[in-house]
Phi, psi and omega in degrees: 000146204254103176284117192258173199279148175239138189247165202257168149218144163262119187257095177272112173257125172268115152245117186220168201240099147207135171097019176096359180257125155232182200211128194247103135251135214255120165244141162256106190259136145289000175221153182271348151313287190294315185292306180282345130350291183269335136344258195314346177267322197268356157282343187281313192304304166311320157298328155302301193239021148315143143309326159306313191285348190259337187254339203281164121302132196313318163304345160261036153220115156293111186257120165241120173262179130212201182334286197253038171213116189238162164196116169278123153183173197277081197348105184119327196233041196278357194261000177242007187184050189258148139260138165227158166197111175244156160265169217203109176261138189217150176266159168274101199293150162252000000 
């Protein structure tokens, strides 16, 4: 049996939370280059301009990262006022 290459995609996923209204969007990359791109542009884009970076006090936002990850939220309240945003590497079924 003939082993075929199995291929990957990276998957940025946005989920944030506010005011109990949420909101999910999904980009799909064939590289993980172009996917930590659309990462690192749209968390930057989220510390300008979120509501978290803009109305809280420091002291009420946890902010937690890593490489492929960010989570925003309101120090009490993450199930009413959160960002999560990650890269996701997943195979591709055939």
């Amino acid at each position: 049996m003939k082993r075929s290459k199995k291929l990957k995609v990276f998957v940025v996923i946005d989920e944030s939370v506010y005011q109990m209204e949420s909101d999910v969007f999904v980009k799909v990359s064939s590289n993980y280059k172009s996917a930590k791109k659309y990462f690192d542009d749209t968390v930057k884009e989220r510390k300008k301009n979120d509501h978290l970076f803009v109305d809280l006090e420091d002291e009420d936002l946890v902010v937690e990262e890593s490489e492929n990850s960010f989570c925003a939220y309101r120090d009490g309240c993450y199930c009413t006022d959160h960002i999560n945003i990650s890269i996701e590497e997943q195979e591709v079924i055939d």
